[in-house]
C-alpha angles and dihedrals in degrees: 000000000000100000092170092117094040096063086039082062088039093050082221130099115204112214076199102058083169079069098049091047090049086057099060096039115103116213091251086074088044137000086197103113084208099058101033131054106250088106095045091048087060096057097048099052083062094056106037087064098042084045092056095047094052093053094048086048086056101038099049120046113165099043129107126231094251080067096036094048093058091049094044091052088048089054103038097040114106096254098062091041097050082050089063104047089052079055089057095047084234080144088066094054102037115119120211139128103262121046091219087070086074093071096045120112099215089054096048094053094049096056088044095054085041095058090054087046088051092043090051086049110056100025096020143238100302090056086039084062085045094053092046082046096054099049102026102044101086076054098056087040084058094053107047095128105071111235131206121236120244103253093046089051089050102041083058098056090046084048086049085047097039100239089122123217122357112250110211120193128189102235091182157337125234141176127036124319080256099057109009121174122217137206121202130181116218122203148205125162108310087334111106126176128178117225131183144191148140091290142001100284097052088046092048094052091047094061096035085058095051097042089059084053086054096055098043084057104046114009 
């Protein structure tokens, strides 16, 4: 596999093109650990998060943690990393058995967390934050102002109206096991709204979202 534009892409150049590899290969092309990315992705995830924080810490200086927590959520969660990795063309180089598990998220956001993983490993932790710096920093520039999730933002607003804590309940899962889509009810007092989204959490913001809709207009 010529990788050479890859780690142009990348702005990183592995001695050990096999680790590399192994970053980019799924477990439906191997279940050997020592051959797929399920390890490195491990390790990645690890250092992405602890990346990211450092370079809130950083960047921010005068900011609280009740500010840093939300960014760092925003620029750790699945999503953003998934975007990233599309950035990075890592769906053109992944290597698994069906062709549809280059567009997964999940998959996108592994590979993505294994590269970093692959890049600790062989140059170590301080060229891994270079590497999250380099290709999430127009993300954390994007997001200077901290935001508030939508279910914090809408559990406020029940609390403010005395309805207490939202309940959210999961009415039902759609889809493959590969790409499933879920539906969850959010309520407050007698106010309901129906979200959806590709897994629990997104479902459960949607509605969230709509339900806070539902209580500005009518609560």
């Amino acid at each position: 596999m010529d990788t050479a534009e890859l780690e142009n892409i990348l702005g990183y150049k592995f001695k050990d093109k096999k680790l590399l590899k192994q970053a980019l290969t799924h477990s439906s092309c191997t279940t050997d650990i020592s051959r797929n990315y399920e390890r490195l992705e491990f390790l990645g995830d690890r250092v992405l998060g602890v990346a990211i924080a450092h370079l809130l810490y950083t960047l921010f200086p005068d900011d609280p943690e009740g500010n840093l927590s939300p960014r760092h959520t925003r620029l750790v969660r699945k999503e953003t990393v998934a975007a990233v990795a599309r950035e990075l063309q890592l769906d053109k180089y992944i290597l698994a058995e069906n062709k549809y598990l280059h567009r997964n998220e999940n998959v996108l956001c592994d590979v993505a967390e294994a590269v970093i993983g692959a890049i600790c490993i062989e140059a170590g932790f301080e060229t891994a934050i270079e590497f999250v710096d380099r290709h999430w920093r127009h993300l954390i520039n994007q997001n200077t102002a901290p935001q508030i999730d939508n279910k914090t933002a809408v559990q406020e607003l029940a609390h403010r109206l005395k309805y207490g804590n939202p309940v959210y309940t999961l009415l039902r899962k759609e889809g493959t096991e590969h790409e499933p889509f879920f539906y969850v009810e959010a309520k407050a007092g007698d106010y309901t709204a129906v979200g959806s989204g590709k897994n629990k959490k997104t479902a459960e913001q949607d509605a969230a979202a709509k339900l806070m809709e539902e209580l500005k207009t009518h609560g």
